[in-house]
C-alpha positions as CSV (number, residue, x, y, z in Angstrom):
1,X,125.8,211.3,77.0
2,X,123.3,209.4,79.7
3,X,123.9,206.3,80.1
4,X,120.6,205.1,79.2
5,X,121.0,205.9,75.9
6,X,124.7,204.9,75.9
7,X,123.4,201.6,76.2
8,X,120.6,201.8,74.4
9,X,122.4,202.7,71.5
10,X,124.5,199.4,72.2
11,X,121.0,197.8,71.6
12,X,120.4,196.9,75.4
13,X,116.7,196.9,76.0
14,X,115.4,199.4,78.5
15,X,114.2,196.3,80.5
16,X,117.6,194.6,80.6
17,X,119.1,198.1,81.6
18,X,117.2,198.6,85.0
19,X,117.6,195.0,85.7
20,X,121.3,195.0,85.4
21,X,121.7,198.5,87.0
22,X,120.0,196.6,90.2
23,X,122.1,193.6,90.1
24,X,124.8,196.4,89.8
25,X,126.5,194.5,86.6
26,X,126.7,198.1,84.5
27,X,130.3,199.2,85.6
28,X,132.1,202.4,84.7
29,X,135.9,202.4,86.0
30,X,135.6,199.8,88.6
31,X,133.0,201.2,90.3
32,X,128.9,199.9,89.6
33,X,126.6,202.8,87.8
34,X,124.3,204.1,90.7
35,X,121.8,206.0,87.7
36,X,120.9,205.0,84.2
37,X,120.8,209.2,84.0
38,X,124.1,209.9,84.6
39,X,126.8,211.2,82.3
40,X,129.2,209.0,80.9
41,X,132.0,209.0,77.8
42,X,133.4,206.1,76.6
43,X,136.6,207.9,75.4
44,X,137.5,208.5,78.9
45,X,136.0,205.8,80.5
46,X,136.0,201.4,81.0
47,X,132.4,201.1,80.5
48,X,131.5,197.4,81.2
49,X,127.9,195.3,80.9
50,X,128.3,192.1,82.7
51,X,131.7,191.8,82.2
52,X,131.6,193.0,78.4
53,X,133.0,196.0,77.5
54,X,131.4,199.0,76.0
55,X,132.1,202.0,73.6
56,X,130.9,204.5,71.5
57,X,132.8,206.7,69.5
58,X,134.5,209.9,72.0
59,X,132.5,212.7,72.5
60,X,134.4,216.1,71.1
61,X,135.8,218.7,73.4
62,X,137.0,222.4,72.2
63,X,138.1,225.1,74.1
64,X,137.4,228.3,72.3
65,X,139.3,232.0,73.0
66,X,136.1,233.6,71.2
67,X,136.1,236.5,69.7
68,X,133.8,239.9,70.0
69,X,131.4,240.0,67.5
70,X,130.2,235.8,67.4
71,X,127.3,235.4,69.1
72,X,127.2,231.7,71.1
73,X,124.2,230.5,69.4
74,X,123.9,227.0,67.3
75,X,122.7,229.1,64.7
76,X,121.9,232.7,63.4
77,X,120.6,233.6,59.7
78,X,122.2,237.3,60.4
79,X,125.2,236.8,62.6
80,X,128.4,234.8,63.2
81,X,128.5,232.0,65.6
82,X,131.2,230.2,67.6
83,X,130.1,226.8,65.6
84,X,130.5,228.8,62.7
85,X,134.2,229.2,63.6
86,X,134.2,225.1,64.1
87,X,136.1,223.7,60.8
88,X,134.1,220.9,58.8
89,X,136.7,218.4,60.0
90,X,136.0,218.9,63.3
91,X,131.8,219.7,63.1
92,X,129.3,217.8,64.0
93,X,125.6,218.8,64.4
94,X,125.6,217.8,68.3
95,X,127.9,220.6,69.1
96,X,127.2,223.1,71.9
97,X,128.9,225.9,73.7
98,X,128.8,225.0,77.2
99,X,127.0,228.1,79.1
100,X,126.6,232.0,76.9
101,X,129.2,234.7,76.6
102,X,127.2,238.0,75.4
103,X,128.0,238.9,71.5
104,X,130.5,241.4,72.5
105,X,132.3,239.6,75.3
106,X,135.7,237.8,74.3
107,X,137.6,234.7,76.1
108,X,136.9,230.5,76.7
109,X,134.3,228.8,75.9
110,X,133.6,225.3,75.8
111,X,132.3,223.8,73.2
112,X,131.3,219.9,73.2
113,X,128.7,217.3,71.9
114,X,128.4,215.7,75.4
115,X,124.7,217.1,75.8
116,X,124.8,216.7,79.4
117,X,127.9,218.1,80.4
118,X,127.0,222.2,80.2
119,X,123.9,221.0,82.6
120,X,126.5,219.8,84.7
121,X,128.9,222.7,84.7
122,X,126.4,225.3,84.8
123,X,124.7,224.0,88.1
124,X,124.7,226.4,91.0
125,X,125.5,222.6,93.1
126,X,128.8,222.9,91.8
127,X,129.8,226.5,92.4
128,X,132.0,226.9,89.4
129,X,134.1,229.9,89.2
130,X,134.4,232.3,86.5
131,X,136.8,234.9,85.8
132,X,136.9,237.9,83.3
133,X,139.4,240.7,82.9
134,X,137.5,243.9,82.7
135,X,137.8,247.1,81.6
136,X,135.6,250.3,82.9
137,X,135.0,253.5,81.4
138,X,135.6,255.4,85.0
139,X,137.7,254.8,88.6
140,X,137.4,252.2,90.7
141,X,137.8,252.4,94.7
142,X,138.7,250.0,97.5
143,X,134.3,250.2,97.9
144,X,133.8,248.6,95.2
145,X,135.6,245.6,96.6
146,X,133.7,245.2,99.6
147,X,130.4,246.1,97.5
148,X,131.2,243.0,95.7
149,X,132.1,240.6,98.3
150,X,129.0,241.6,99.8
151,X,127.2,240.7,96.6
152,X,126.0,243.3,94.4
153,X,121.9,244.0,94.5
154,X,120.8,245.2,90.8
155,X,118.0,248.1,91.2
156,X,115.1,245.1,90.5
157,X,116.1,243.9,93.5
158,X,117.9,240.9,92.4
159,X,121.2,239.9,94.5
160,X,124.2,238.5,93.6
161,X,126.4,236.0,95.3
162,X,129.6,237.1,96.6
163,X,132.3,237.9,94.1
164,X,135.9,239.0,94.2
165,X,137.1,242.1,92.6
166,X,140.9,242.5,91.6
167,X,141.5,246.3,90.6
168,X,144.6,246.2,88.7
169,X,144.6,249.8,87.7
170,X,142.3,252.7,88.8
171,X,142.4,256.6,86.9
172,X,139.6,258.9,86.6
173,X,138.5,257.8,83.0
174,X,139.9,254.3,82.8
175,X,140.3,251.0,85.2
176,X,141.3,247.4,84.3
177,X,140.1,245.0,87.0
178,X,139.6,241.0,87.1
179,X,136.0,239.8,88.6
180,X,135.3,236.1,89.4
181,X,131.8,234.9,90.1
182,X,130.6,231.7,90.5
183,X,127.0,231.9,89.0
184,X,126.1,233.2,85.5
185,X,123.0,236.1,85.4
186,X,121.8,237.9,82.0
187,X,124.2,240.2,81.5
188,X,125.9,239.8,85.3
189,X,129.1,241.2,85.2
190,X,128.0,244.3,83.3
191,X,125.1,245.2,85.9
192,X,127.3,244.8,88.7
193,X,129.8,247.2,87.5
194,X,126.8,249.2,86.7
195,X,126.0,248.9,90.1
196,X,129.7,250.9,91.3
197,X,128.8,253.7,88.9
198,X,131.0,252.5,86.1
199,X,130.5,250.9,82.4
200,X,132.1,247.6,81.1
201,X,134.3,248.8,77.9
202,X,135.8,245.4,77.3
203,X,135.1,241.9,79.2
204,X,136.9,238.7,78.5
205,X,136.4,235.5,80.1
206,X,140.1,234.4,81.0
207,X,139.3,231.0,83.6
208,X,136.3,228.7,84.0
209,X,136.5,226.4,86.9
210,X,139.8,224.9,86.2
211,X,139.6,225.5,82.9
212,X,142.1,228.6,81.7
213,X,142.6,230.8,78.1
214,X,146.3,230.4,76.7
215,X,147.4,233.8,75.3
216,X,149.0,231.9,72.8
217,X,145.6,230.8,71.7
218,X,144.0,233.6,68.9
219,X,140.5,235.1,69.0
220,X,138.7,233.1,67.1
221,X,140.9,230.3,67.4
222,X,140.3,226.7,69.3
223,X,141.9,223.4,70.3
224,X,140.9,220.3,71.5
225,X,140.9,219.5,75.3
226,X,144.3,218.7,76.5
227,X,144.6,215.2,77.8
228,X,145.2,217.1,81.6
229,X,142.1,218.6,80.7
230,X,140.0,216.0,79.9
231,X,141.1,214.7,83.4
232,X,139.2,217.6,84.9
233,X,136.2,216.7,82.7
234,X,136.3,213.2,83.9
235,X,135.7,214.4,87.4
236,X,132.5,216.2,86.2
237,X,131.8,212.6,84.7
238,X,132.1,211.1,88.4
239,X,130.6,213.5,89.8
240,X,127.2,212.4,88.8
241,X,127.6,209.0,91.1
């Protein structure tokens, strides 16, 4: 959460806030907050307020392998959402999933109830890199590489960044491929296969960033960040300074 209301719900007064923000007394591990705006969790880390430590209860983080068919939504009166998947033990009503996967798209997800963490992640400042394993209804040739390091242009006009295309296999009515990207347009990865003259027949997310989908883990199945994990969200955290 921001650390204005991280402190605020410790009942510091908005006044007292700036005033020990400037006299650099709010400090989160060993080093003094810079911005009452940025992102902080007290589960992982030393929060201090003139020499008086801070906390709040954790904030939740899930990794999901999702499954086709759930749409990424906090809510749907027809359809089947990824918190719908979350069991009541582990719900809350602050849960998110960090960034969209289309309805019919498989693979990780995050899921939290840090609010401003999927800001964070999502951010074209930080350039984090997705990858999906892809299948296409057609062949795919060494041009379709390039076209994609060059960054595909959909017919509106609109251009991609640079992405990298793996082709793993390649046969006149069937290719498997991995694509990473590092920004997330409606529907991006469908269009730009689109754009080679091929159709997406099945797309699952296997990485974000550092993050990366167990095959152990079932569709529809989730865990809780592992602590190496929550190292990597920590970063994130720090980030923000």
């Amino acid at each position: 959460m921001r650390l204005d209301k991280f402190l605020a719900q410790a009942k510091v007064s908005r006044k007292e806030m700036k005033q020990k923000l400037r006299l650099r007394q709010i400090v989160i591990d060993g080093q003094p907050a810079r911005f009452l705006s940025q992102n902080v969790d007290s589960g992982l880390q030393s929060i201090s307020l003139a020499g008086c430590s801070l906390s709040q209860p954790a904030h939740r983080y899930f990794l999901m392998n999702k499954p086709a068919g759930a749409v990424t939504a906090n809510s749907d009166a027809d359809k089947t959402t990824v918190l719908d998947l979350i069991a009541p033990e582990d719900f809350n009503d602050q849960l998110y999933s960090v960034g969209r996967l289309d309805r019919d798209t498989r693979g990780l997800l995050l899921i939290t109830d840090n609010g401003p963490l999927g800001f964070q992640l999502l951010h074209p400042q930080y350039h984090i890199k997705k990858t999906y394993y892809v299948e296409v209804n057609g062949p795919l040739a060494q041009a379709a590489t390039a076209a994609f390091q060059q960054g595909i242009v959909f017919l509106d006009g609109t251009q991609c960044k640079p992405a990298q295309l793996e082709i793993h296999t390649t046969s006149l009515n069937h290719s498997t491929a991995s694509v990473t990207i590092s920004e997330g347009k409606f529907h991006q990865i469908k269009k730009m296969f689109l754009a080679v003259g091929v159709k997406v027949t099945y797309l699952k997310r296997t990485h974000f960033g550092e993050f990366q989908l167990n095959p152990n883990l079932a569709e529809g199945e989730y865990r809780a960040l592992r602590a190496s994990e929550l190292e990597i969200i920590k970063q994130y955290l720090e980030q923000t300074w």
